[in-house]
N, C-alpha and C positions, 0 to 999 in steps of 0.2 A: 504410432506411439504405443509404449507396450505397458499397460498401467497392472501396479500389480497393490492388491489391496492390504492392507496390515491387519486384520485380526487377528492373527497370531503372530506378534511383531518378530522376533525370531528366525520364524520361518521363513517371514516376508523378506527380513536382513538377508538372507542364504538365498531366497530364488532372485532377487535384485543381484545381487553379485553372481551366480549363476548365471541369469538372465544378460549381464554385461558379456559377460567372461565368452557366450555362445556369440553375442552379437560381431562380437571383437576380434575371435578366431582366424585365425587363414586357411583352419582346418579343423578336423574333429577335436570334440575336447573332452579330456579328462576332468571330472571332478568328485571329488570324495567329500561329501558333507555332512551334517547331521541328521539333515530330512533329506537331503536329494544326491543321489550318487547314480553317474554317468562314466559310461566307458566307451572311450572312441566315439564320441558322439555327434555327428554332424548339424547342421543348421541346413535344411535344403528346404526350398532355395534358399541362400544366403542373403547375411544382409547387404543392400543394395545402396542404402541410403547411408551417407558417411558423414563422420564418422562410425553414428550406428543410428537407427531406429531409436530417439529416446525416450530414457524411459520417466513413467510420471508415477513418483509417489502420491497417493493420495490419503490426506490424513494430516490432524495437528498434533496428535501423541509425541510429547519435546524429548523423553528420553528417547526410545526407538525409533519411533518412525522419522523425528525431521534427523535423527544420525544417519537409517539408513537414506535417507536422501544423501545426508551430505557425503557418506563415501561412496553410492551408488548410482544416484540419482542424476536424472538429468531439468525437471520439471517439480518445481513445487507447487498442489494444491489446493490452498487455503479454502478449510470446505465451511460454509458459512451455516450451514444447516446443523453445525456440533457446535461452536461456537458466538454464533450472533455472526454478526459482518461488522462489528465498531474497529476503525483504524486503529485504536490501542491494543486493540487483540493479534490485529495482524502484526503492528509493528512488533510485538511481545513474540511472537510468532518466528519473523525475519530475525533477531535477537537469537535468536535461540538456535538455529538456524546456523546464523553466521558462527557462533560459539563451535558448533559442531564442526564445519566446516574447517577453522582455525585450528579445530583438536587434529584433526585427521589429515591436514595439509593439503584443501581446496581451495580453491577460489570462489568463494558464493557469487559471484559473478556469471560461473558456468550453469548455474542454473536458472534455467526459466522462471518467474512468478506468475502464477494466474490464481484465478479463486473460480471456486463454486459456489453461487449465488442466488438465495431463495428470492423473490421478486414478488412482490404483489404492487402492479402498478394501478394506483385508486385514486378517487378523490372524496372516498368516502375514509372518514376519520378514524371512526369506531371499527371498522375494520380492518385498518392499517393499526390500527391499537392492538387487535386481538392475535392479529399476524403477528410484531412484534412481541406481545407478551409470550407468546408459543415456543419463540426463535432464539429472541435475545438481543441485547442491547447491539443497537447499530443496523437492524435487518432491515433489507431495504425496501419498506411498506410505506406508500402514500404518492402524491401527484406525479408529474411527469418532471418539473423543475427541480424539486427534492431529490431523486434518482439519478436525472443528470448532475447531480450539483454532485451527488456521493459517488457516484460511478470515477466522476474527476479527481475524486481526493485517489482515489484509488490507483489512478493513471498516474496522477504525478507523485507516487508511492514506488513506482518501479512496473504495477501489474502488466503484464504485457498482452493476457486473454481471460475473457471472463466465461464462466459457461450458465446460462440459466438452464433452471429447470423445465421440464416441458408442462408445458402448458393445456388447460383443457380443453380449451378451443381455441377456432381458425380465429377468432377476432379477437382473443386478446393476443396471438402472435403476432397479426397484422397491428396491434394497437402497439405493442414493444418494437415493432421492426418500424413503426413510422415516427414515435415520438424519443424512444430513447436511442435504439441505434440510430438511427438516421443524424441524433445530434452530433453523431460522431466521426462522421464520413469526412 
């Protein structure tokens, strides 16, 4: 997967459609841009995966970055660490999204849904409080049943991967890999 980051959303629009344009080739490619200009330029080794290697925007920024998803993208990553993780935001999100996609003559269907997901899996209260208040409404802080119950709003939202954060230690991975994935298998 070739994730290309948007802080300078612009740029990001030019190397995503770049970054297509090379994947998609049957041969060297020509490109004349504002930030990136190529001549004869091959892709070695090429891409092997078909259609292409896709690619993941990541980022909720609704002018640029979910456009350049919707003309370039293949992966949208709902990052819950700028936003909170509440289903209003995502849905607000996919909305926006879909608008774009409709501007430009996609199918938002062709893209993937996943999120990026802060975790604090606890059964201490006061620290799922302060997680959340840090994060933002919807972040997913407290027991192992609360988690699964939000992770499933999520699932039956469309998400199709989720990715957490890494973790400080070997036991609270083993504690996410036995209580929440596990509910999932």
């Amino acid at each position: 997967m070739a994730a290309v980051a948007a802080d300078d959303e612009m740029t990001a629009q030019e190397a995503c459609e770049l970054i297509r344009k090379l994947f998609t080739a049957d041969g060297p490619v020509d490109y004349n841009g504002r930030y990136y200009r190529l001549n004869q330029a091959p892709l070695s080794p090429g891409c092997y995966q078909k259609p292409h290697i896709p690619i993941l925007v990541g980022g909720n920024g609704e002018r640029r970055t979910l456009r350049t998803l919707a003309m370039h993208g293949d992966i949208f990553n709902f990052n819950g660490w700028t936003d909170g993780m509440s289903m209003e935001s995502y849905r607000h999100k996919i909305g926006v999204l879909e608008r774009h996609c409709e501007e430009v003559g996609r199918d938002p269907a062709q893209i993937k849904s996943t999120i990026h997901m802060p975790l604090n899996l606890t059964d201490d209260k006061e620290s799922a409080k302060r997680f959340i208040e840090r994060l933002g409404p919807g972040t997913m802080a407290g027991p192992r049943d609360y988690i699964v119950d939000r992770i499933g709003e999520f699932d039956d939202a469309g998400v199709e991967e989720i990715m957490f954060p890494p973790f400080r230690d070997a036991e609270t991975v083993q504690r996410v890999d036995e209580e929440i994935v596990a509910a999932f298998d």
